[in-house]
C-alpha positions as CSV (number, residue, x, y, z in Angstrom):
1,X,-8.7,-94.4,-68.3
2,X,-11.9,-96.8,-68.8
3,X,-11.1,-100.0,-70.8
4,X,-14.4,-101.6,-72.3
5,X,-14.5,-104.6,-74.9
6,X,-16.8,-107.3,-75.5
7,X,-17.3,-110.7,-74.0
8,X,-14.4,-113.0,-74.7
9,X,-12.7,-110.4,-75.7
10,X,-9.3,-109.5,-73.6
11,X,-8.7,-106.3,-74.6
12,X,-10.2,-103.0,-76.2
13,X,-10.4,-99.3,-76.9
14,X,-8.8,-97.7,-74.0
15,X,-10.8,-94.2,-72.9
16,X,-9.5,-91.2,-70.9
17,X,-12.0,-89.8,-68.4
18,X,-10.9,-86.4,-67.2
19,X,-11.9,-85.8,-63.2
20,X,-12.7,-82.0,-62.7
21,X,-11.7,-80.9,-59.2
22,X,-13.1,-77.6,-58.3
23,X,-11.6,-75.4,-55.2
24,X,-13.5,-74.4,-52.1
25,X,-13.8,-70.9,-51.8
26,X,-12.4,-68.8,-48.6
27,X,-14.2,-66.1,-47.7
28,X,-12.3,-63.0,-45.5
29,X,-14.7,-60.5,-44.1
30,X,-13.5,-57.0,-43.7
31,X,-13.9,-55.2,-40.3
32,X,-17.2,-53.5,-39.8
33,X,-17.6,-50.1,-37.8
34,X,-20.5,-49.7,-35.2
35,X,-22.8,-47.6,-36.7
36,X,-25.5,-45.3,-34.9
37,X,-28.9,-46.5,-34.2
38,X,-31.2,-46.2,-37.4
39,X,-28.8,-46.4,-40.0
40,X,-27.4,-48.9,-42.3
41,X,-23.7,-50.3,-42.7
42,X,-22.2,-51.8,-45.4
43,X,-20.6,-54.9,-45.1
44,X,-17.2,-56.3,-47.5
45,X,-15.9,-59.4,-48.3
46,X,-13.6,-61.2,-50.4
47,X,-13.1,-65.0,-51.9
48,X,-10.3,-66.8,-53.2
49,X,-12.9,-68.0,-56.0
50,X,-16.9,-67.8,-56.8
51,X,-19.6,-66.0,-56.1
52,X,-20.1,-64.6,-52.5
53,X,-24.1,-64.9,-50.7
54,X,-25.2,-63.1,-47.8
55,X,-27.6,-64.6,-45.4
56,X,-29.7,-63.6,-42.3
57,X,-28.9,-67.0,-40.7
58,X,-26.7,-69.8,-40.4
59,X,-29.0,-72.2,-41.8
60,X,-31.4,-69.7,-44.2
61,X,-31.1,-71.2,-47.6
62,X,-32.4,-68.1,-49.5
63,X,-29.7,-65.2,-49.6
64,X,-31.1,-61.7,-49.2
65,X,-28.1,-60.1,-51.2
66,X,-25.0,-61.3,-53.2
67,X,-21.8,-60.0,-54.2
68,X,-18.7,-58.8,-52.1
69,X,-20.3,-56.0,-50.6
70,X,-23.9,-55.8,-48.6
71,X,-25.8,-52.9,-47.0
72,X,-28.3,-53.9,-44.4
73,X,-31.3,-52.9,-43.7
74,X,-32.1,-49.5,-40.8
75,X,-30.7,-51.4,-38.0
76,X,-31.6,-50.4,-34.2
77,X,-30.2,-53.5,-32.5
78,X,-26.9,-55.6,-33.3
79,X,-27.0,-57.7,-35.6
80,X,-25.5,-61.2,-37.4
81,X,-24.8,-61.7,-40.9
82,X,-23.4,-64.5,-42.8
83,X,-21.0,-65.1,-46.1
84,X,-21.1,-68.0,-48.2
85,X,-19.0,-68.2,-51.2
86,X,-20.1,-70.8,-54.0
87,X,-17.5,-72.0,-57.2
88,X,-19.4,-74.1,-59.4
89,X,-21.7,-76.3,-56.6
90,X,-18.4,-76.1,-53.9
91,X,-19.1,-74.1,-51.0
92,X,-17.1,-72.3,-48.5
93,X,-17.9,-72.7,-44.7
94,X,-20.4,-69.7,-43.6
95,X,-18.6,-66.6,-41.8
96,X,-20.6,-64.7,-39.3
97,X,-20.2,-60.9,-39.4
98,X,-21.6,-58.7,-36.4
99,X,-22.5,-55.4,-36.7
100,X,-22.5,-53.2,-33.7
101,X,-25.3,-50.3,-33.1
102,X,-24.7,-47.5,-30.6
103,X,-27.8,-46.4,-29.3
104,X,-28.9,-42.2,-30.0
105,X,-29.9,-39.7,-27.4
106,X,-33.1,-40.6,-25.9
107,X,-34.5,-37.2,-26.3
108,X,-38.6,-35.6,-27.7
109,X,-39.3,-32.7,-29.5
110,X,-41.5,-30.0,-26.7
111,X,-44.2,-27.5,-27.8
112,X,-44.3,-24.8,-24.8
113,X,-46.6,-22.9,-24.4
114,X,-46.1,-18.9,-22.1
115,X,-47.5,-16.0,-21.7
116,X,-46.1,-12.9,-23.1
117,X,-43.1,-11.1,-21.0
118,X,-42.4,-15.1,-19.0
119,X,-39.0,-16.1,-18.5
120,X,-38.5,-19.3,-19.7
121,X,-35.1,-21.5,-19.9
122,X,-35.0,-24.8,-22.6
123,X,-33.5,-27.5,-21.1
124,X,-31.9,-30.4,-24.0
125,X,-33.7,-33.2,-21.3
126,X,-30.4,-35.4,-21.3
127,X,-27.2,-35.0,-18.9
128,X,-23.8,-35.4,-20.1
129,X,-23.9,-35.0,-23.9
130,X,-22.2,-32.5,-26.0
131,X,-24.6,-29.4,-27.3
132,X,-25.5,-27.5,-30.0
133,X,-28.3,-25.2,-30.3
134,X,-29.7,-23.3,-33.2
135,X,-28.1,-20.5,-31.8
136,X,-25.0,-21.2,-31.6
137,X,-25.2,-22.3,-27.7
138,X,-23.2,-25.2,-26.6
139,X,-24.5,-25.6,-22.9
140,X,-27.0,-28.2,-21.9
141,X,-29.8,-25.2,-20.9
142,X,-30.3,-21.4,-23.3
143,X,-32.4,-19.2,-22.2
144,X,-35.6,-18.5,-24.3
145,X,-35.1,-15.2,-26.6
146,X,-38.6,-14.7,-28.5
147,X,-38.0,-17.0,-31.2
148,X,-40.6,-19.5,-32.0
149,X,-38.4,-22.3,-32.8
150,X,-35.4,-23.3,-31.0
151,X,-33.8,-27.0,-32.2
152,X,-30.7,-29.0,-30.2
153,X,-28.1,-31.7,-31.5
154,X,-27.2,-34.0,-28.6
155,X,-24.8,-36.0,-29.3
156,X,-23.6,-39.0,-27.1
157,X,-19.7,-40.4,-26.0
158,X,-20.4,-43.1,-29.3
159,X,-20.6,-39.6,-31.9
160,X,-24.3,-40.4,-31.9
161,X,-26.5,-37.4,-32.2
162,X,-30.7,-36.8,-32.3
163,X,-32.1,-33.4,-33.1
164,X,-34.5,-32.1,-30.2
165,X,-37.0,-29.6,-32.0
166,X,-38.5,-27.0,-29.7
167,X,-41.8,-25.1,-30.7
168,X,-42.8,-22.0,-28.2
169,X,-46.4,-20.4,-28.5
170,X,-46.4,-17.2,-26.7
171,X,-49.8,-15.8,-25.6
172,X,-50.3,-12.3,-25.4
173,X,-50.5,-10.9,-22.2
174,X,-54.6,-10.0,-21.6
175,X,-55.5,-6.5,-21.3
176,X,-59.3,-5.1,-20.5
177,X,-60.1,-2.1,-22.7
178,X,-63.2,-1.8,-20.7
179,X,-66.3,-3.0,-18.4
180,X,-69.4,-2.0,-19.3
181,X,-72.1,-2.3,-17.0
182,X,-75.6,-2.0,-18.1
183,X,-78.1,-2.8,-14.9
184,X,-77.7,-6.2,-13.4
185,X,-75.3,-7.0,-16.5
186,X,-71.4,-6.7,-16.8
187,X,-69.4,-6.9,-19.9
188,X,-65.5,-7.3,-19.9
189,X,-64.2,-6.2,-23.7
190,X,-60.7,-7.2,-24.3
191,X,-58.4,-4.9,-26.2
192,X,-57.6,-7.9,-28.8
193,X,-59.5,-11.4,-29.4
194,X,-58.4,-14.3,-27.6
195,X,-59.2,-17.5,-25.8
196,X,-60.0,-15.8,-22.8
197,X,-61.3,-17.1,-18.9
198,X,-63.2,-14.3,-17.0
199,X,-63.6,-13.9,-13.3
200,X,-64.9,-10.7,-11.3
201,X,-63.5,-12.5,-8.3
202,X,-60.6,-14.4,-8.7
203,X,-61.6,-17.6,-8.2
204,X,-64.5,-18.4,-10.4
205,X,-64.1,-18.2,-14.3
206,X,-65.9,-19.3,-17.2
207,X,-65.6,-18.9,-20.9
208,X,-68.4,-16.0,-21.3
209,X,-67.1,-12.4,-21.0
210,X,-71.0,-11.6,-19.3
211,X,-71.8,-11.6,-16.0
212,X,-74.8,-11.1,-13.7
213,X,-74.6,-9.2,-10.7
214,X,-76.5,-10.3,-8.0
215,X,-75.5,-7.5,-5.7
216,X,-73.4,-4.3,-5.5
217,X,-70.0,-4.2,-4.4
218,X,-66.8,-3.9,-5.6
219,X,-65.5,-6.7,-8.2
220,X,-62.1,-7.5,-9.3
C-alpha cells in the first residue's frame, strides 16, 4: 500500500499497489536424430510458459524461426542451435541443441564410352557399402548388358545413400564396304557414317578418308 497526504497532514487515503511477478520460462529440448548430409531436421521444444525463439547463436538477438518446433536449413556439416523462451519480457536461459550430419557416399556419375562387342564391368567407385543396382544387382561391380543407362544406390554403415548414374555410348564397330582406287588416289567408304580415323598403315591416321599414294605396294 502507498499512503500520501499533504503537508502537516498525518495521515491520508491509503492505496493498494498490486506487484505483477511473471515466471521464467524452462525450456526442454527433445532429442534430435543425425540426419544425412544435405537434408534438414526438425528440431522440438517445449516451455513451462511463453513463447519459444530459435537462434543461430548464443548471443544473435534476431531469431530466425519461432515456435516449439524448427526445421533447419540443407545442412552438410553439424550444427548448433539455440532456444529461448520469452513470458511477458522474462526470459529463459538459452539451450543449445546439436544436430549431427552423417556424411553420403562420396561417389560421380561416369559417361563411358566402348566400342561395339567390348566387355566392360561398372564398378560403384566406393568399398564397403551396401548395393543396389538398376538391375536388381547387389554386388559392388555388374557387368555391362547393352543398356545405355545403368544407376547404383550406395548406401553407407550411417543408412546414408547417393545415387551413382552411369551413361554408356557404344560405338559401332567400323566396317569398310570398300577402297576405291583411282590413279595415285585411294578412297576408304565406310558401310555407315561415323567419326572415323583412317590409316593405310597402322600408324598414321587422319580425319580424311583420301589418300595419296606415293608408291605401289601393299597397304593395310
Amino acid at each position: 500500500y502507498v499512503d500520501s497526504f499533504p503537508a502537516g497532514c498525518t495521515s491520508g487515503t491509503r492505496t493498494a499497489v498490486t506487484a505483477t511477478v511473471n515466471q521464467v520460462p524452462t525450456i526442454t529440448i527433445n532429442p534430435t536424430t543425425p540426419i544425412c548430409e544435405g537434408n534438414t531436421a526438425s528440431i522440438t521444444a517445449s516451455t513451462t510458459i511463453g513463447t519459444i525463439s530459435w537462434f543461430d547463436s548464443m548471443t544473435s538477438t534476431t531469431p530466425i524461426a519461432t515456435g516449439s518446433s524448427f526445421v533447419t536449413p540443407i545442412l552438410t556439416t553439424n550444427a548448433t542451435y539455440f532456444a529461448e523462451a520469452n513470458n511477458n519480457g522474462c526470459l529463459s536461459p538459452r539451450v543449445s541443441v546439436s544436430v549431427s550430419v552423417n556424411p553420403i557416399p562420396n561417389v560421380t556419375d561416369e559417361i563411358i564410352e566402348i566400342c561395339e562387342n567390348d566387355t566392360l564391368v561398372l564398378n560403384a567407385g566406393i568399398n564397403g557399402m551396401t548395393y543396389l543396382w538398376s538391375t536388381g544387382e547387389t554386388t559392388q561391380s555388374v557387368v555391362y548388358n547393352g543398356s545405355s543407362n545403368y544407376s547404383v544406390v550406395v548406401t553407407n554403415s550411417s543408412n546414408c545413400s547417393k545415387t551413382k548414374n552411369f551413361t554408356i555410348i557404344e560405338f559401332a564397330e567400323p566396317i569398310i564396304q570398300e577402297v576405291l582406287v583411282q590413279g595415285s588416289t585411294a578412297t576408304i567408304n565406310m558401310t555407315q557414317a561415323g567419326d572415323y580415323e583412317y590409316s593405310i598403315d597402322g600408324i598414321n591416321y587422319q580425319d580424311s578418308n583420301v589418300f595419296t599414294i606415293q608408291q605401289g605396294g601393299l597397304y593395310i
